[in-house]
C-alpha positions in Angstrom: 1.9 5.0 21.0 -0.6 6.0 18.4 -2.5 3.0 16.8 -3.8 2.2 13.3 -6.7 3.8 12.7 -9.7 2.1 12.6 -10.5 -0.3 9.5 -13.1 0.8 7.4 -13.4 -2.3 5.2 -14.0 -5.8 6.7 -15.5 -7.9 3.4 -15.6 -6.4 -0.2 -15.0 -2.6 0.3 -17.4 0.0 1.0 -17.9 3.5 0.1 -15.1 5.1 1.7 -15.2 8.7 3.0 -13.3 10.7 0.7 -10.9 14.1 1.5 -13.7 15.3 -1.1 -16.7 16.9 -0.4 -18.4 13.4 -2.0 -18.1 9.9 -1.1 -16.9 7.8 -4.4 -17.4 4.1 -4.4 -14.1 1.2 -4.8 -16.0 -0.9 -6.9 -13.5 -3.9 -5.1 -10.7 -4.5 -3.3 -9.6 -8.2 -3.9 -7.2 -10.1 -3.2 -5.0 -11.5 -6.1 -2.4 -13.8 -7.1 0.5 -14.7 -9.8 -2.0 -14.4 -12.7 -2.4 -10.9 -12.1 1.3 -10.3 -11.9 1.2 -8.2 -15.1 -1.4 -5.8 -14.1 0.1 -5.3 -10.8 3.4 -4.4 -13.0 1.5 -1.7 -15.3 0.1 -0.1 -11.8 3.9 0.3 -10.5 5.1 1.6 -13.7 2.5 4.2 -13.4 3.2 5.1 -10.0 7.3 4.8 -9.6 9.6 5.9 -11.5 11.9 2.8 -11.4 9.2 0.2 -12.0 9.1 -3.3 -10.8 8.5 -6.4 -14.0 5.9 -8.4 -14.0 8.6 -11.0 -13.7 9.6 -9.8 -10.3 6.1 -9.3 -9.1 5.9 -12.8 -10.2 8.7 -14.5 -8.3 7.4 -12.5 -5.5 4.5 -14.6 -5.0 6.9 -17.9 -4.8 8.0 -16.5 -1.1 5.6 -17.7 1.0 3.4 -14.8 3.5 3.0 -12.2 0.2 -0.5 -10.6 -0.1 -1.4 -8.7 -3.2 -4.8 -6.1 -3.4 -5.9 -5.1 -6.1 -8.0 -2.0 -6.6 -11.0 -1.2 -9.3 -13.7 0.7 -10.4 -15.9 0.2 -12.9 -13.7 -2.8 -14.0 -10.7 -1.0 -14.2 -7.6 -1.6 -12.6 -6.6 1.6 -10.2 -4.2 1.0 -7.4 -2.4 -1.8 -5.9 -0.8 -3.0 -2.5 2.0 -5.6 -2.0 3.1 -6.7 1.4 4.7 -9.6 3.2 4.4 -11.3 6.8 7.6 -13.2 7.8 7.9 -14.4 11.8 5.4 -12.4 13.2 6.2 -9.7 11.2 3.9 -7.2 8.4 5.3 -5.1 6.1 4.2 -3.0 2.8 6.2 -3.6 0.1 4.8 -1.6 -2.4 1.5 0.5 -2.9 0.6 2.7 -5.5 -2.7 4.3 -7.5 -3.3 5.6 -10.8 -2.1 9.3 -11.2 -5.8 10.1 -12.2 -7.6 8.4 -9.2 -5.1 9.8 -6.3 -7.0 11.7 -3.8 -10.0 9.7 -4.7 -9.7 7.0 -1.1 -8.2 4.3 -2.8 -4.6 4.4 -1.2 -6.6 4.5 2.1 -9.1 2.1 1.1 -6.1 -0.6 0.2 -4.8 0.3 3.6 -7.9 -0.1 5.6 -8.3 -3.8 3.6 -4.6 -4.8 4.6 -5.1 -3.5 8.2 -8.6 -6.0 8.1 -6.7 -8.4 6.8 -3.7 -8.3 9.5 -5.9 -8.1 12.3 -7.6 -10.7 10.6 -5.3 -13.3 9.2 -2.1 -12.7 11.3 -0.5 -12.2 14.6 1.6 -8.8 13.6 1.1 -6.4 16.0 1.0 -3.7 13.3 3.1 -2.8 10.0 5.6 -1.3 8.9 6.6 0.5 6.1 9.5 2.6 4.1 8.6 5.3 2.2 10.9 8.3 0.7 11.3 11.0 2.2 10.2 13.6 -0.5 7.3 11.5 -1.1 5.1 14.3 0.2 1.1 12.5 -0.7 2.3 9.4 0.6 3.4 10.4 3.7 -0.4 12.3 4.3 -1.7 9.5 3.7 0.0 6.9 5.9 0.3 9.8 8.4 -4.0 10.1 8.4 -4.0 6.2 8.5 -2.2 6.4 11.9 1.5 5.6 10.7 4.3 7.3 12.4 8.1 7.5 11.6 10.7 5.3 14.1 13.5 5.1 12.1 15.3 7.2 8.8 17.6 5.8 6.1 19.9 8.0 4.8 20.3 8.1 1.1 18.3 5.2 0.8 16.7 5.8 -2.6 18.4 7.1 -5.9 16.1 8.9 -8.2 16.6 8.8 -11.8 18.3 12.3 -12.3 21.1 10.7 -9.6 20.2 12.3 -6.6 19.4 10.6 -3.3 16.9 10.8 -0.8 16.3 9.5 2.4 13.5 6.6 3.7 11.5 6.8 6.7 10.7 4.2 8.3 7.1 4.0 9.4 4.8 1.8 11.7 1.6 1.3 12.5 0.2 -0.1 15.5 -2.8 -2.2 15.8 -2.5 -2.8 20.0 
């Protein structure tokens, strides 16, 4: 069983190695909470195309074990992660970055925070994740964070033009 690779981040966020020949700096990775619901909203609008309210991203944080990251630089808001721990257990809800700073080490630098954060905070043994199937960066990326598939959804996720495509399942795992 492959694990998780290793976390790169263990306080506010480092320069990251890049998949570029340079190494760009996350200005911070923070932690945030219901105030920020909006911003989290306009970051998942820009990266799905069936976007989740800053309403819903709102009543998510009235469950307890949700954990929000968000992503800047210079200021700026450019990617987000949402995930959940229930009974021993760590999920990603949602991650996403700005069309403009994908590729940049974001994704992986939100990753590498939640993994800290996990080993960390929690007693999950690793996460898991759903992710669809056609979703070709995402899977690089959660595949080059040490993710693998264990289970497949058929038809799990209707795009806007009707058709449906499949979710893998994916874990990662920190033991």
């Amino acid at each position: 069983m492959q694990k998780c690779r290793p976390t790169l981040c263990a306080g506010p966020c480092e320069p990251v190695p890049m998949n570029r020949a340079q190494t760009r700096k996350i200005s911070r990775i923070e932690q945030v909470d219901k105030t920020h619901a909006a911003v989290l909203s306009g970051l998942h609008a820009a990266s799905f195309e069936d976007p989740w309210s800053a309403a819903a991203i709102a009543a998510m944080f009235d469950v307890p074990g949700l954990i929000a990251l968000l992503a800047t630089q210079r200021d700026a808001p450019e990617g987000f992660l949402l995930a959940r721990f229930v009974a021993g257990e760590a999920e990603i809800l949602s991650i996403g970055v700005l069309p403009a700073a994908r590729g940049s080490g974001t994704g992986m630098a939100l990753l590498d925070r939640l993994h800290a954060f996990v080993r960390e905070k929690t007693s999950a043994p690793g996460l898991l994740l759903d992710v669809a199937a056609d979703n070709q960066p995402a899977l690089a990326l959660y595949e080059k964070a040490g993710y693998k598939q264990v289970g497949r959804r058929k038809a799990y996720y209707r795009k806007p033009n009707g058709v449906f495509v499949d979710s893998l399942t994916m874990r990662c795992d920190f033991a």
